[in-house]
Structures are given as structure tokens and as C-alpha cells.
PDB file of N, H, CA, C and O in Angstrom:
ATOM      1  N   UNK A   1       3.551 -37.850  50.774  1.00  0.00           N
ATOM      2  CA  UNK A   1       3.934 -37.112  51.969  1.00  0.00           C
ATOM      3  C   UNK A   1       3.711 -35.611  51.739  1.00  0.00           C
ATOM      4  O   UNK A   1       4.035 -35.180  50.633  1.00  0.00           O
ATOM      5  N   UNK A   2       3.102 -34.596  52.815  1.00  0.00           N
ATOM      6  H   UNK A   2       2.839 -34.947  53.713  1.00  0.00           H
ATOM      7  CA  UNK A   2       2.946 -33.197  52.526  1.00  0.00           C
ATOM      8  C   UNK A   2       4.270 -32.752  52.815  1.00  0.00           C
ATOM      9  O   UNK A   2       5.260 -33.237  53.364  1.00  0.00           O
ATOM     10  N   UNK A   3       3.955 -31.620  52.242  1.00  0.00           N
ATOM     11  H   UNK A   3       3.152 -31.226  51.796  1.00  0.00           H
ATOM     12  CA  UNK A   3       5.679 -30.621  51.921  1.00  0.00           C
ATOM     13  C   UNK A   3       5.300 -29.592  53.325  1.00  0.00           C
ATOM     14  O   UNK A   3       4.305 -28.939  53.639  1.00  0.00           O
ATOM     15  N   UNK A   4       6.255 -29.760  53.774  1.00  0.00           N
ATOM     16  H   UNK A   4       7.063 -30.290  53.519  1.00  0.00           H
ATOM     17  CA  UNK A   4       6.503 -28.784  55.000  1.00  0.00           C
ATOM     18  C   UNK A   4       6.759 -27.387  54.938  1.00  0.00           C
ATOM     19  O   UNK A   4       7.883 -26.895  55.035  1.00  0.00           O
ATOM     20  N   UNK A   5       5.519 -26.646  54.746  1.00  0.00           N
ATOM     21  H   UNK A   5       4.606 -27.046  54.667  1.00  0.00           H
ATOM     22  CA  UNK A   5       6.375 -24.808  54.077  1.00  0.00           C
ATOM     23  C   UNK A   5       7.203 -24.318  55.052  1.00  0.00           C
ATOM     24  O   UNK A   5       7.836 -23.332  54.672  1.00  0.00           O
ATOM     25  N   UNK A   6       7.466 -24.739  56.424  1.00  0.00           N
ATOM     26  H   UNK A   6       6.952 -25.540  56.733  1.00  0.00           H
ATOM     27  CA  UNK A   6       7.923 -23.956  57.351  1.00  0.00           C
ATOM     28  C   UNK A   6       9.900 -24.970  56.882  1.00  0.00           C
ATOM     29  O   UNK A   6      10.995 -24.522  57.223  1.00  0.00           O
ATOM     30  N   UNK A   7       9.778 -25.655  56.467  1.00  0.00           N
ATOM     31  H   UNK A   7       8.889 -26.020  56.190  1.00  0.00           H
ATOM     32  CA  UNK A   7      11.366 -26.218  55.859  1.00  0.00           C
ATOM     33  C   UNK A   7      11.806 -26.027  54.876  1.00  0.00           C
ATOM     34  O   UNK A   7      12.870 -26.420  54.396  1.00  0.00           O
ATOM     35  N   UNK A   8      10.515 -24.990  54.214  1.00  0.00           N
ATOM     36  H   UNK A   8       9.651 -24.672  54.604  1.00  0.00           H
ATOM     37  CA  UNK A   8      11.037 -24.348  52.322  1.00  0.00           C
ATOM     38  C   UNK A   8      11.669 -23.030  52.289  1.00  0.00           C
ATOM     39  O   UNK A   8      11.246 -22.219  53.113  1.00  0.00           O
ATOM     40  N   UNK A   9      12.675 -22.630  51.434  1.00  0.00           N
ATOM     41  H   UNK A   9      13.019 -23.288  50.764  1.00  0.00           H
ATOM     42  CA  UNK A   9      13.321 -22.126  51.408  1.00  0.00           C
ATOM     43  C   UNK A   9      12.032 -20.593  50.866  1.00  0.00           C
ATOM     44  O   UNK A   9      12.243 -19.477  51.341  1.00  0.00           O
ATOM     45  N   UNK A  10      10.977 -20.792  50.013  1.00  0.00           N
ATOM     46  H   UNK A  10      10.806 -21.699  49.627  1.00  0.00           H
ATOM     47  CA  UNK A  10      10.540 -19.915  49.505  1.00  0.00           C
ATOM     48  C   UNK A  10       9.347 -19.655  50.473  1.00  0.00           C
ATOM     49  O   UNK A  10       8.497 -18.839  50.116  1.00  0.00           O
ATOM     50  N   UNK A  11       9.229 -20.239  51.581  1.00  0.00           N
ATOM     51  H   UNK A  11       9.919 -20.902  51.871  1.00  0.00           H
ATOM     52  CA  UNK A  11       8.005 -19.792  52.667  1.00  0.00           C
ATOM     53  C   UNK A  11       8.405 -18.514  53.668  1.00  0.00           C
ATOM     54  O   UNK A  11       9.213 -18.669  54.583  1.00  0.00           O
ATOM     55  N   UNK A  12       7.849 -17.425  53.438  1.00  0.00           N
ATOM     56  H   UNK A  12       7.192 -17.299  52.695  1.00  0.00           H
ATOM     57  CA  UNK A  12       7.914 -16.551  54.206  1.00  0.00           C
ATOM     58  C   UNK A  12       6.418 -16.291  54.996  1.00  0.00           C
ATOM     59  O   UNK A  12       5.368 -16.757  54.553  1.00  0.00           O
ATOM     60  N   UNK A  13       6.513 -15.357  56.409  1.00  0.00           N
ATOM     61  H   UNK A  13       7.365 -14.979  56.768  1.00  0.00           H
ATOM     62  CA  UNK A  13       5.821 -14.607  57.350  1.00  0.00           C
ATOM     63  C   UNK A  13       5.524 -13.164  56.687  1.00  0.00           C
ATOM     64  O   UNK A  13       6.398 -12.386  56.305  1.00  0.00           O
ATOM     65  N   UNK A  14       3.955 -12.924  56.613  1.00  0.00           N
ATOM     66  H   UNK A  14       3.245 -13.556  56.924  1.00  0.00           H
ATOM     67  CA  UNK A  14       3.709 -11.726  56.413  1.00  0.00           C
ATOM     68  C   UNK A  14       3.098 -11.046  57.744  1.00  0.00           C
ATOM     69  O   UNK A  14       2.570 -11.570  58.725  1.00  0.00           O
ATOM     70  N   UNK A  15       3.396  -9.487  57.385  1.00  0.00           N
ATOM     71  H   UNK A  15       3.824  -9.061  56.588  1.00  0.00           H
ATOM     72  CA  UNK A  15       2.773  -9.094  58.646  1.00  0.00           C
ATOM     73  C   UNK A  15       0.935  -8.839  58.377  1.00  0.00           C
ATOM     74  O   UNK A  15       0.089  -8.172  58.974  1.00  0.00           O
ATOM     75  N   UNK A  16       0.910  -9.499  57.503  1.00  0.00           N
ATOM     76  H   UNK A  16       1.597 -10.040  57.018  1.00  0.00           H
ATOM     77  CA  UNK A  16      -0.622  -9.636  57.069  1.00  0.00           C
ATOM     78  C   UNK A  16      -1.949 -10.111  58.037  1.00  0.00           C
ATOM     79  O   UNK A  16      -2.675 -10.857  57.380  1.00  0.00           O
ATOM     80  N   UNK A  17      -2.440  -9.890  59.368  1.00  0.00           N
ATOM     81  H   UNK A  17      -1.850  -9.284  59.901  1.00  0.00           H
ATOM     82  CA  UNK A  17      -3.535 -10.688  60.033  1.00  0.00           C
ATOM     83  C   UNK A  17      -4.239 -11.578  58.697  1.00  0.00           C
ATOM     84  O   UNK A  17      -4.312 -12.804  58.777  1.00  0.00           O
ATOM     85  N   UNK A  18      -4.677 -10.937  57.633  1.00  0.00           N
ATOM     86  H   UNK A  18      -4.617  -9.941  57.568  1.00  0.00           H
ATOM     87  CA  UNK A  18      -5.679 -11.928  57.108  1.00  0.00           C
ATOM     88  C   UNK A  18      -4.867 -12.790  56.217  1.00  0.00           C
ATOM     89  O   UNK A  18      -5.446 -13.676  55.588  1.00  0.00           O
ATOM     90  N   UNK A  19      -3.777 -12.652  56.112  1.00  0.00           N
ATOM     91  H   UNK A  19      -3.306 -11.933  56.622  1.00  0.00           H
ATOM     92  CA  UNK A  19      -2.765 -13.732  54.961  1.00  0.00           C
ATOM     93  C   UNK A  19      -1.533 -13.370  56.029  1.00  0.00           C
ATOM     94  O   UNK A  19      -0.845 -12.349  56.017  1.00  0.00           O
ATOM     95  N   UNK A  20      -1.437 -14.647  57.082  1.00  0.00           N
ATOM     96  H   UNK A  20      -1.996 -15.476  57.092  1.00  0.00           H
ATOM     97  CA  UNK A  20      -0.014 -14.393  57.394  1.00  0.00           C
ATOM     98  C   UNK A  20       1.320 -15.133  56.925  1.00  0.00           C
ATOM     99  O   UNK A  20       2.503 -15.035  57.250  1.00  0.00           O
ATOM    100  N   UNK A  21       0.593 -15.930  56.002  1.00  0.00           N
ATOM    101  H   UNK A  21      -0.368 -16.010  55.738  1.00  0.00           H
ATOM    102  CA  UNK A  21       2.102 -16.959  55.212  1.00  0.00           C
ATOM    103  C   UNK A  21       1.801 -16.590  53.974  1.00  0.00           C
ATOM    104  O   UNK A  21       0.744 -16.056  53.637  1.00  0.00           O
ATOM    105  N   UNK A  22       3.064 -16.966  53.005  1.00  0.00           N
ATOM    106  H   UNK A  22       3.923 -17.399  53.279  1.00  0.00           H
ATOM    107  CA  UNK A  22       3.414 -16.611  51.791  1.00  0.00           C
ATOM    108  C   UNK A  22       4.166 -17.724  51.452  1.00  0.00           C
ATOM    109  O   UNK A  22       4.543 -18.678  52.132  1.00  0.00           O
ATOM    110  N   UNK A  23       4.359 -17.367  49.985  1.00  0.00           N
ATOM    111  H   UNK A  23       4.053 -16.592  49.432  1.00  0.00           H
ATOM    112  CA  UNK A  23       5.332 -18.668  49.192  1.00  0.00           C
ATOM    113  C   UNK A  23       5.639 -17.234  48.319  1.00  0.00           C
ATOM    114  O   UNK A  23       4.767 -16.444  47.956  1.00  0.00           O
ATOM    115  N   UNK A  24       7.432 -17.076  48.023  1.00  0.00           N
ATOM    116  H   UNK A  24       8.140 -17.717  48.317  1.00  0.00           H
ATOM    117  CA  UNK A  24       7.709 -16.644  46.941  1.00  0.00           C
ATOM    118  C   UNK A  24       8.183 -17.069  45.670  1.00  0.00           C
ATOM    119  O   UNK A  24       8.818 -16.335  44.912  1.00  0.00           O
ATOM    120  N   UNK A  25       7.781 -18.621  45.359  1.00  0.00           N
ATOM    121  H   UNK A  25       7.264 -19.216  45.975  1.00  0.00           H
ATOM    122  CA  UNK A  25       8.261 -19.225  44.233  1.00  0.00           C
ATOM    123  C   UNK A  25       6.849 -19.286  43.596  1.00  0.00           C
ATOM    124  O   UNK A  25       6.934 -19.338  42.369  1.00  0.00           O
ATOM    125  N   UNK A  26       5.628 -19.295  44.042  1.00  0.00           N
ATOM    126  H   UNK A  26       5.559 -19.253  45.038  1.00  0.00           H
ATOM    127  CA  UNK A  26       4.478 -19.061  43.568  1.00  0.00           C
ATOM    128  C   UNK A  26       3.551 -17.708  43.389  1.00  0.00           C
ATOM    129  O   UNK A  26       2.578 -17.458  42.678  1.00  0.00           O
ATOM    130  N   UNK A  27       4.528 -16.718  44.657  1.00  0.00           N
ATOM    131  H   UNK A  27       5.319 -16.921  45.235  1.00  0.00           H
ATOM    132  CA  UNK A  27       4.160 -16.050  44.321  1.00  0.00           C
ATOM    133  C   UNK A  27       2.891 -15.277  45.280  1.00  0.00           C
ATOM    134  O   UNK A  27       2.683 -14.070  45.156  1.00  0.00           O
ATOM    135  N   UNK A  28       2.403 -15.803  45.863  1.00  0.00           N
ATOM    136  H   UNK A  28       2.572 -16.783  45.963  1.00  0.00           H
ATOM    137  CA  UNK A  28       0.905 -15.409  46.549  1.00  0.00           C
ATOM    138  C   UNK A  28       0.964 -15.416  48.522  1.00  0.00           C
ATOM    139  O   UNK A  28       1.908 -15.839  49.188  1.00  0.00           O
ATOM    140  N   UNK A  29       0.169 -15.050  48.853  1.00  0.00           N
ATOM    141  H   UNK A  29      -0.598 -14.706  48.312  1.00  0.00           H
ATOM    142  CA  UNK A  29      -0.216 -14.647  50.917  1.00  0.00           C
ATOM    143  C   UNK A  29      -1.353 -15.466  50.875  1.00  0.00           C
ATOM    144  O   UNK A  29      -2.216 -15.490  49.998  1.00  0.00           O
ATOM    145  N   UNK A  30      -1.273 -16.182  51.969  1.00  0.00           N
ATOM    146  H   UNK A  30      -0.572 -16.163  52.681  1.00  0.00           H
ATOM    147  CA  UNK A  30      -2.540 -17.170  52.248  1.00  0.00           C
ATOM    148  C   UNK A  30      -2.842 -17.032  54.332  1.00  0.00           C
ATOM    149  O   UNK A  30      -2.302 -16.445  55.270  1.00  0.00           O
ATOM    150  N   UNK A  31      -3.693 -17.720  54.185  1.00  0.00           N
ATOM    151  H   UNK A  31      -4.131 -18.197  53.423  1.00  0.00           H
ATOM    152  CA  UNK A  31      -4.098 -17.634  55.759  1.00  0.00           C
ATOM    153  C   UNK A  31      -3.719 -19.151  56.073  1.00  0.00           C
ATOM    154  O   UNK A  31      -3.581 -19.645  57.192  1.00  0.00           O
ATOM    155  N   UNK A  32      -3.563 -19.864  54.669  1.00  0.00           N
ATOM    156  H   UNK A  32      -3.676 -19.463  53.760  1.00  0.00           H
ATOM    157  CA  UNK A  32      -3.296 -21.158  54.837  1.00  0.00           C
ATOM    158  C   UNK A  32      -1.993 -21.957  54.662  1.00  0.00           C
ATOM    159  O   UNK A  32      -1.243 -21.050  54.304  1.00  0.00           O
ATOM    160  N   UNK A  33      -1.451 -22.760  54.678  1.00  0.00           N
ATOM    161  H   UNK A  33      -2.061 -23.497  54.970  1.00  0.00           H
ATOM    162  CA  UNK A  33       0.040 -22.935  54.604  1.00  0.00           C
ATOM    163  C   UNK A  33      -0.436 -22.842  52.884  1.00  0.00           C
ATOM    164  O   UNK A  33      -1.520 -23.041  52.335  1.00  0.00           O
ATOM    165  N   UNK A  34       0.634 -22.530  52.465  1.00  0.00           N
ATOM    166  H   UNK A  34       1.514 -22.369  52.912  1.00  0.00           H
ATOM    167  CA  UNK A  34       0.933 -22.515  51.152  1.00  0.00           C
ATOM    168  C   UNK A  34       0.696 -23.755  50.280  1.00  0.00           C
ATOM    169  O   UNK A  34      -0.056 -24.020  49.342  1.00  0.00           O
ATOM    170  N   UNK A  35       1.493 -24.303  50.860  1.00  0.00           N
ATOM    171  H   UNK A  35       2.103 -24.088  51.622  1.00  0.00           H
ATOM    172  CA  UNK A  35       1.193 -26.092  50.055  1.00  0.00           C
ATOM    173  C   UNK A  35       0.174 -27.059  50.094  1.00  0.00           C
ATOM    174  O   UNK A  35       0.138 -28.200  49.633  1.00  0.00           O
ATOM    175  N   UNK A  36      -0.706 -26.353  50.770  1.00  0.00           N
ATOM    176  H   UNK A  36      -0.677 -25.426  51.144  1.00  0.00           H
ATOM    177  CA  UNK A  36      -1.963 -26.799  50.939  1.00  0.00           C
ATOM    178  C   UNK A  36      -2.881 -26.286  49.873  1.00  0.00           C
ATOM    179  O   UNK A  36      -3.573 -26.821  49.007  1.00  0.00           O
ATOM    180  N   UNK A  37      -2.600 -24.858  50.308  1.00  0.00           N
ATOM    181  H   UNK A  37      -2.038 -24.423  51.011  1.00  0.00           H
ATOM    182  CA  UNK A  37      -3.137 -24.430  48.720  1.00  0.00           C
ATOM    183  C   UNK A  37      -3.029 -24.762  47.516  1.00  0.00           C
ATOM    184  O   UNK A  37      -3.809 -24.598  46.578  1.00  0.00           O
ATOM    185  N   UNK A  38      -1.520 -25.482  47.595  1.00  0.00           N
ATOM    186  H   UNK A  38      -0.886 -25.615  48.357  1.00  0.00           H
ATOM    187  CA  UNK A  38      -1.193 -25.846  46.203  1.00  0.00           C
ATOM    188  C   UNK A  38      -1.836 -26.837  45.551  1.00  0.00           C
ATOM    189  O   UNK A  38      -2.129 -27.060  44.376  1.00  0.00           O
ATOM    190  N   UNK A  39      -2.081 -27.714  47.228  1.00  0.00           N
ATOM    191  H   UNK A  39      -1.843 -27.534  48.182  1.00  0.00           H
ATOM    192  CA  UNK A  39      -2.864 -29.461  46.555  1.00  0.00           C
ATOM    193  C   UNK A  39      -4.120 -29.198  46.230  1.00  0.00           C
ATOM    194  O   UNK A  39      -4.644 -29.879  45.348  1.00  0.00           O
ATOM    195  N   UNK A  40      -4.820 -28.202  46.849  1.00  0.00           N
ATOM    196  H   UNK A  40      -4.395 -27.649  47.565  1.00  0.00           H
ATOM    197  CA  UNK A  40      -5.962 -28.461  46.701  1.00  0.00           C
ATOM    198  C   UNK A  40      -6.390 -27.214  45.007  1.00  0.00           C
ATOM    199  O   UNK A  40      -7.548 -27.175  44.592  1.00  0.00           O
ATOM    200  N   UNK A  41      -5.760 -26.745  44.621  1.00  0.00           N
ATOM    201  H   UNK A  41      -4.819 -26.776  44.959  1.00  0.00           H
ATOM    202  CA  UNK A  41      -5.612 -25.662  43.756  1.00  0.00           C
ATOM    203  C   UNK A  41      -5.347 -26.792  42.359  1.00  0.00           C
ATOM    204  O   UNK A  41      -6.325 -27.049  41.657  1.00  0.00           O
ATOM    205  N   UNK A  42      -4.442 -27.212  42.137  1.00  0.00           N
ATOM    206  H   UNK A  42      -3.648 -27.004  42.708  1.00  0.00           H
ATOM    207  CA  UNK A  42      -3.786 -28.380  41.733  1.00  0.00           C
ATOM    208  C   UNK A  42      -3.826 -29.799  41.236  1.00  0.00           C
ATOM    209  O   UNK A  42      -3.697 -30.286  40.113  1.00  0.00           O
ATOM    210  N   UNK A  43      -4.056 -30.337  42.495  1.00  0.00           N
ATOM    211  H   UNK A  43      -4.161 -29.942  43.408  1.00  0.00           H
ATOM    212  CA  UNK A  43      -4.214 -31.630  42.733  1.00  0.00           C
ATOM    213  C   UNK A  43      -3.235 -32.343  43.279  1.00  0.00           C
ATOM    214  O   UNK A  43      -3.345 -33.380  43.934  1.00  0.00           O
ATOM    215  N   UNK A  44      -1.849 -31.499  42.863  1.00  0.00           N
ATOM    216  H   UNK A  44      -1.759 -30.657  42.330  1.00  0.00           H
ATOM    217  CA  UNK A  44      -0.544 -31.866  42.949  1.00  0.00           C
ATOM    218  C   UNK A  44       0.296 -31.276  44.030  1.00  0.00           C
ATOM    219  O   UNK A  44       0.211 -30.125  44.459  1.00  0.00           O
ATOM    220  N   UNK A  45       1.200 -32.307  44.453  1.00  0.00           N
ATOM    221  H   UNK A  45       1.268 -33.242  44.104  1.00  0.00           H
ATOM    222  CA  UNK A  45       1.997 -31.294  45.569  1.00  0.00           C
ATOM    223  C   UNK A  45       2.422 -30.405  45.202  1.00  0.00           C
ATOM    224  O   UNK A  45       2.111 -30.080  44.056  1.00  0.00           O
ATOM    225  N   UNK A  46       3.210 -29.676  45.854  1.00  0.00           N
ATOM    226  H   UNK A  46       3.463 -29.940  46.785  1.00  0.00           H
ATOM    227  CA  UNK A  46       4.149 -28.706  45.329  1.00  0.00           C
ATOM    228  C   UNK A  46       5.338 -29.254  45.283  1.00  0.00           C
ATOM    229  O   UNK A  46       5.975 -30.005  46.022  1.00  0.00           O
ATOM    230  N   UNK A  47       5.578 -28.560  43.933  1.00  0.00           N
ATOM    231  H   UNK A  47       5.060 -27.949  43.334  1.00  0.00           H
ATOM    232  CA  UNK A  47       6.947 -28.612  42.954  1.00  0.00           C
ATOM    233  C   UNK A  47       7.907 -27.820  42.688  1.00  0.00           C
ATOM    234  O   UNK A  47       8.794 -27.942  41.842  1.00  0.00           O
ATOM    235  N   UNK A  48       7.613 -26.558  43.830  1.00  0.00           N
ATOM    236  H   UNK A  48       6.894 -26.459  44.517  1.00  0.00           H
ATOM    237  CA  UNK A  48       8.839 -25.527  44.134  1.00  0.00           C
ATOM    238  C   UNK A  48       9.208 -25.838  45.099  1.00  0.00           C
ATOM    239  O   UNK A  48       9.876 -24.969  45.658  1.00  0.00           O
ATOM    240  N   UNK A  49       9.093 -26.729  45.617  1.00  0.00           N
ATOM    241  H   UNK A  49       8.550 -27.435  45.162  1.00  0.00           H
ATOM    242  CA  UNK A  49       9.544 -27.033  47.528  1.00  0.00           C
ATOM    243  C   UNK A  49      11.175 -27.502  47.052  1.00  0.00           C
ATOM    244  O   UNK A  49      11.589 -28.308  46.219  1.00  0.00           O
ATOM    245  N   UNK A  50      11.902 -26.503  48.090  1.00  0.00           N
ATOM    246  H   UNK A  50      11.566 -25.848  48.766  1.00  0.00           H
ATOM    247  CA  UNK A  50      13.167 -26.375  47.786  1.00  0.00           C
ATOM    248  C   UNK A  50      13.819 -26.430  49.584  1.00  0.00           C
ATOM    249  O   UNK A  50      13.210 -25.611  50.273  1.00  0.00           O
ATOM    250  N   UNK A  51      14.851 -27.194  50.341  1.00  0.00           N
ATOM    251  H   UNK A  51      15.345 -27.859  49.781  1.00  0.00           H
ATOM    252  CA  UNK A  51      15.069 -27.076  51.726  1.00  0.00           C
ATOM    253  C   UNK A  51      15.995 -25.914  51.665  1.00  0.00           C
ATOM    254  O   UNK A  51      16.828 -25.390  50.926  1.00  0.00           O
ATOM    255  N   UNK A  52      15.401 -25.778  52.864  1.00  0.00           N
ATOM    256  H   UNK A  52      14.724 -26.204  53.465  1.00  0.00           H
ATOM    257  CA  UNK A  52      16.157 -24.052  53.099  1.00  0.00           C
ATOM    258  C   UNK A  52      17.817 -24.609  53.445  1.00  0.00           C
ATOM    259  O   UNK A  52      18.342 -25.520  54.085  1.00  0.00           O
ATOM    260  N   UNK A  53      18.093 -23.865  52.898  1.00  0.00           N
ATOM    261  H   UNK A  53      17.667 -23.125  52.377  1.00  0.00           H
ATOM    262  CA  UNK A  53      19.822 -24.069  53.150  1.00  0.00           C
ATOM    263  C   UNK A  53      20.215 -24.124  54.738  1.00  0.00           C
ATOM    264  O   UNK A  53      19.798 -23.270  55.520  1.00  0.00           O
ATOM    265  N   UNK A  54      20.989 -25.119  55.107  1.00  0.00           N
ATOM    266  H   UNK A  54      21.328 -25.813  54.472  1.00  0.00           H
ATOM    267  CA  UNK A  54      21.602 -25.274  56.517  1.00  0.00           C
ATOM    268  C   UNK A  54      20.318 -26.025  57.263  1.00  0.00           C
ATOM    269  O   UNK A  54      20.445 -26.535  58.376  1.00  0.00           O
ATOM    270  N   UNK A  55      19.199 -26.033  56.599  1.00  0.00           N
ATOM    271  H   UNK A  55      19.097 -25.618  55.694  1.00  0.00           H
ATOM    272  CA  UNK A  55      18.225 -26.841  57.659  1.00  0.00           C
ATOM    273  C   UNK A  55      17.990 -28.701  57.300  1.00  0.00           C
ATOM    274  O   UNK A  55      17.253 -29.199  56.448  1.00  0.00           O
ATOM    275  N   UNK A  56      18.754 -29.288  58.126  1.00  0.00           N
ATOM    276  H   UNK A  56      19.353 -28.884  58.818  1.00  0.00           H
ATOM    277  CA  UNK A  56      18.714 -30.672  57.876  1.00  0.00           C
ATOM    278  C   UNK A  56      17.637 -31.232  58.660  1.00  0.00           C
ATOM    279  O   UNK A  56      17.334 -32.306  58.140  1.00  0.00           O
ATOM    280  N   UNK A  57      16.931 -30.999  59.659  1.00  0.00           N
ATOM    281  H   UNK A  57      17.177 -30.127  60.081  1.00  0.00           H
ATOM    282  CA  UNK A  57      15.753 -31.992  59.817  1.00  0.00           C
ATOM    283  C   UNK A  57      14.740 -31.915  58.715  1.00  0.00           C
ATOM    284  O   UNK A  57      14.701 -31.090  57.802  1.00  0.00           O
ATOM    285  N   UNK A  58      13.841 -33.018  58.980  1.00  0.00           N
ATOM    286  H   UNK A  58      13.872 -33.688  59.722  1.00  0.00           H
ATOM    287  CA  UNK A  58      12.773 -33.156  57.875  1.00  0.00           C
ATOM    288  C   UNK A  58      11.943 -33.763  58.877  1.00  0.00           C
ATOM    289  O   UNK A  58      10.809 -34.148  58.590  1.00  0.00           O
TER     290      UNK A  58
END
């Protein structure tokens, strides 16, 4: 199953046009969701995916 960056606690909005998402458990600005980057960077999902506190859907 893919990891949802918009339900991770470490996915932030940059005001970046050419990188407007981020991950701060990895560290980096992408144009792409983060965890996408990760699989394809990887091979592997991501393994900082942490639920943001108070958010119970999935």
C-alpha cells in the first residue's frame, strides 16, 4: 500500500513553484509527493511515515 504524505506528520507545503512539497524526516523539496520519491529512489516505501497526531482517517 502507498504512504499517504498528505497524512504524515513530516510532510510539509513549500512556497517553492518548482518543489512545492517537502518531507522533514528525509529532509528534501520535491515537485513530487515525497514518498514517491522515496520508492522509486529506494525501492522501498517509506519508513519515516509517521500519522500526524489527531488525524484518524487513513
Amino acid at each position: 500500500m502507498a504512504v499517504n504524505c498528505f497524512q504524515c506528520q513530516y510532510f510539509f507545503i513549500t512556497w517553492e513553484q518548482r518543489n512545492p512539497r517537502g518531507c522533514k524526516a528525509y529532509g528534501f523539496k520535491t515537485r513530487e509527493m515525497p514518498s514517491v520519491v522515496v520508492k522509486r529512489s529506494s525501492g522501498m516505501d517509506c519508513l519515516q511515515f509517521e500519522q500526524k497526531k489527531g488525524d484518524t482517517k487513513q
